[in-house]
N, C-alpha and C positions, 0 to 999 in steps of 0.2 A: 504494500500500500504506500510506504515512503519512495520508492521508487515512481510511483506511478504520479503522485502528487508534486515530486521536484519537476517530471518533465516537463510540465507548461512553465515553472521558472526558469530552468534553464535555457526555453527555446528564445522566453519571453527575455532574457537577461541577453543571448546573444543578438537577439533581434536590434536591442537598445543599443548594444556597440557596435553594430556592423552600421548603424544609423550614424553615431557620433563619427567614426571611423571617419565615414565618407564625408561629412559636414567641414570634419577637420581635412579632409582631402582638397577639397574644392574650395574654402573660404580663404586661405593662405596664397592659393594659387590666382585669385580674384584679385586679391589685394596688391599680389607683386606684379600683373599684370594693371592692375588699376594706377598704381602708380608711376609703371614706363609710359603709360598715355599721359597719363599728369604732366609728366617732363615733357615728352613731345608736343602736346598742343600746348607749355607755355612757352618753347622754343616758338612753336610758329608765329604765336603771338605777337613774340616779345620783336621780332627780325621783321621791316619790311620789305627785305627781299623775299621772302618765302610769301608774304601777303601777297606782290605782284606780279606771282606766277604761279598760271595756272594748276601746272601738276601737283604743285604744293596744295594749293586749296584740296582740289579733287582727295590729296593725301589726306589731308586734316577732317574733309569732308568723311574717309573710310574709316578715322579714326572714332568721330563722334556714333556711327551709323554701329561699328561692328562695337564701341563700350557698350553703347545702348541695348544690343542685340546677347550680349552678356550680361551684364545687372539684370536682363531682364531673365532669362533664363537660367541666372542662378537664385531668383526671387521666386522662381516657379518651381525650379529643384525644393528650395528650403519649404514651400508651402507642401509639396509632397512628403516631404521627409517626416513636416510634423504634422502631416494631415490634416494640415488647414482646411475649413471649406465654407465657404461664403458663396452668396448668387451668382448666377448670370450674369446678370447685369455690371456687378463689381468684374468679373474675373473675363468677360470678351475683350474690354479695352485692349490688358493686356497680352492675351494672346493677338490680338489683331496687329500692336504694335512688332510681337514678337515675330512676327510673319511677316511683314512687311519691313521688318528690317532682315529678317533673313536673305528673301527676294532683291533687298535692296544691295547686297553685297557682290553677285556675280554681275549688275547692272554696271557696278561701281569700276569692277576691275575693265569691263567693254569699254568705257565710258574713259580710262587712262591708258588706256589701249589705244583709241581711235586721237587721244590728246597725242600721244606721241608721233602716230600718224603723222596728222594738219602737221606739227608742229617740224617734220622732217618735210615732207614733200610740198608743202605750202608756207614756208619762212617769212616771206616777200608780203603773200598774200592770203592772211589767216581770216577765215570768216570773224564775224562779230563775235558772234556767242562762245567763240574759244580763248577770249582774250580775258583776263584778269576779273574786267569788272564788270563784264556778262557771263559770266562761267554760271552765275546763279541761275541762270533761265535752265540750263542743262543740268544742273542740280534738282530743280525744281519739276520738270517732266522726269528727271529716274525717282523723285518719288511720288510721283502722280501713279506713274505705273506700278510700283513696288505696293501703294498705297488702294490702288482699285482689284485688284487680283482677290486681296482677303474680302471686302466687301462680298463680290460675287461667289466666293469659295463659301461664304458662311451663308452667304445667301439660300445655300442649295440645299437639299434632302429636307426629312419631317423631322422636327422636332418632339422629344417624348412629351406626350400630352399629361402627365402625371408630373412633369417636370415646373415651376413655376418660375420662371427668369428673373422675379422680383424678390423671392423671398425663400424659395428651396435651396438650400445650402448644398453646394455638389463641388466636389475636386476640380481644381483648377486645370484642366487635362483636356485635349483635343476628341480625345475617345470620348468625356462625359459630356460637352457640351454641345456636340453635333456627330452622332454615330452613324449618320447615315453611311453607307458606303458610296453615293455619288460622291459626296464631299470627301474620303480616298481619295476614290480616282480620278476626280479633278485636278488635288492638292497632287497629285503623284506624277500627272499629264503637266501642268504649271512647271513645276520644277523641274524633270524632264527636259523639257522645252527651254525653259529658262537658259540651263548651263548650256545645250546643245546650240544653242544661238551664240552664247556667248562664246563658248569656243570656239564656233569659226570665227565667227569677229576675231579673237585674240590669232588663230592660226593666219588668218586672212593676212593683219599686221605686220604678225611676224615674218611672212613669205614676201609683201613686199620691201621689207627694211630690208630683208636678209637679200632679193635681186640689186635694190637701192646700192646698199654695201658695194656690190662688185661692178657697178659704173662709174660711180666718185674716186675722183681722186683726191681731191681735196677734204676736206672737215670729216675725215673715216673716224675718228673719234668719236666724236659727236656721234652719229650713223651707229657704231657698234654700241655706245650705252644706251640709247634708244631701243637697239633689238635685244639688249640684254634685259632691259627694263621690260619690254615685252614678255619677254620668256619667262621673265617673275612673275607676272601677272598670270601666265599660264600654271606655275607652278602653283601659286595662289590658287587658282581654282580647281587646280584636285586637290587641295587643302579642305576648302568646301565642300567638293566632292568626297569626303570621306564621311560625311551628314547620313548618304545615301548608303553607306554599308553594312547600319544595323539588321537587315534579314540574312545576311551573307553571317556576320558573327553569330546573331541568334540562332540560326543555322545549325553552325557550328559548336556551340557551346549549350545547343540545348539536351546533348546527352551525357553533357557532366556532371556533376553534384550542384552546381550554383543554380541558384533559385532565381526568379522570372527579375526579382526585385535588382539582383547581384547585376544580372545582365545587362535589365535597362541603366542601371548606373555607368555600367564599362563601356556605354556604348556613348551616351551620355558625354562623358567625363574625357571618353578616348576621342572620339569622332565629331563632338561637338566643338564640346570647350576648348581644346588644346590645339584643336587647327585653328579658332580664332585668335586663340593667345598667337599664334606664331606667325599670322600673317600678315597682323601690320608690325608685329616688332621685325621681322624679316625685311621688311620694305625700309622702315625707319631708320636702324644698324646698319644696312647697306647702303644707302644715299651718305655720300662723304661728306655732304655739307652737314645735315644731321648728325651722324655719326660725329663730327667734332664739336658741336654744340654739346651732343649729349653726353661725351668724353668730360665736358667740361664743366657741367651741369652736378656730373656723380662724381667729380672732384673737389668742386667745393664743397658737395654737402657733406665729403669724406674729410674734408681738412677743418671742417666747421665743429664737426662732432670728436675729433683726435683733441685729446687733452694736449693742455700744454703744457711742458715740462719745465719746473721749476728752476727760475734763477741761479 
């Protein structure tokens, strides 16, 4: 009988730390990531040479979009973990935003894709809207677009009639708020589409930098960090593309011991969060103008904090 009566504490007692585990996994890793963005957008701030060009914005612009797209889905992990649940009504915002800024990320990468373009093959003669202080108009339609997608997506299937959008407290979860399966395969067809466009855009780029390259003779410099910059942008979005691999791990890891909970966290934690941590910090460290700003950023706050040694 004392056996029988410990096992629901102890399943109950491992359940509590595989919780805190993962809390402590992810909030550390938030925070060091939250604060190399701190540094970079007061770098862009604080320079206005970074103000008066484009790529720079568009940078600062993937910086605000992919923080956003993080806080937000570490706000919806923590609501899971402690099983928060509150309306409808409270909890669409924020997946709506989380959707639309997801969407808004592969938009983001086409969009400094097609800037390095104009800005190789049209020097002389750069449309308006790619210049400095129209860039916002182009900003402004990727998130018109990123922005009407979740509309129609939430738009679709029946909603559970038992369910009250004002007042029935339900998890903050894409499954509990619109189960239908249109709303899947629309959300599945979107995305899809999404990155498929966006790659060729990015390949597209790439292929003409890269014939570009071997006609110039002159400013080859320039020309190769442009196609290099492209090819980032490409590695960036299998970065994203690693969002799309939790059936392929579930897959696989559904004949081992970890439980459905274990899964969606690795999948979560591995193919979420961690490709967006690394790929504006990947962009940011590799631009050398950056890169010495930020060199010089985490030296003073390293010489600010070093005691001083006594007289």
């Amino acid at each position: 009988m004392q056996n029988v009566t410990e096992f629901p504490l102890n399943a109950t007692s491992l359940k509590t730390l595989s919780i805190i585990i993962k809390v402590c996994v992810v909030i550390p890793s938030f925070f060091f990531f939250l604060c190399c963005i701190v540094v970079m957008l007061h770098i862009f701030a604080s320079h206005r040479q970074f103000l008066d060009t484009s790529r720079y914005i568009l940078f600062a612009y993937m910086l605000v979009n992919d923080t956003l797209q993080i806080v937000l889905s570490v706000l919806l992990f923590l609501f899971v973990m402690g099983k928060v649940k509150f309306a409808i009504v409270y909890c669409m915002p924020l997946l709506f935003l989380s959707t639309a800024t997801f969407h808004n990320t592969p938009l983001i990468l086409a969009t400094m894709s097609l800037e390095r373009y104009v800005a190789i093959f049209y020097p002389l003669q750069c449309p308006a809207a790619w210049h400095s202080n129209r860039i916002w108009i182009i900003i402004l339609f990727v998130w018109f677009i990123s922005c009407i997608l979740p509309v129609i997506e939430y738009s679709l299937g029946e909603r559970d009639p038992t369910v009250d959008a004002l007042s029935t407290p339900v998890m903050c979860i894409y499954s509990k708020v619109n189960p239908s399966p249109i709303q899947t395969f629309f959300k599945a067809v979107v995305s899809v589409l999404f990155f498929a466009v966006v790659a060729v855009i990015i390949i597209f780029t790439y292929v003409r930098i890269l014939l570009e390259t071997r006609k110039m003779r002159q400013d080859r410099v320039s020309v190769n960090k442009a196609m290099h910059t492209v090819l980032l942008h490409g590695f960036q979005l299998l970065l994203c593309m690693l969002a799309f691999t939790h059936p392929i791990t579930e897959t696989l890891v559904l004949n081992s011991s970890w439980s459905a909970e274990d899964v969606a966290f690795f999948n979560f934690f591995c193919f979420m969060l961690i490709p967006r941590f690394l790929s504006p910090l990947i962009y940011g460290f590799r631009d050398q103008s950056f890169r010495g700003y930020i060199r010089k950023a985490f030296l003073c706050c390293s010489n600010k904090v070093k005691p001083r040694l006594p007289l």
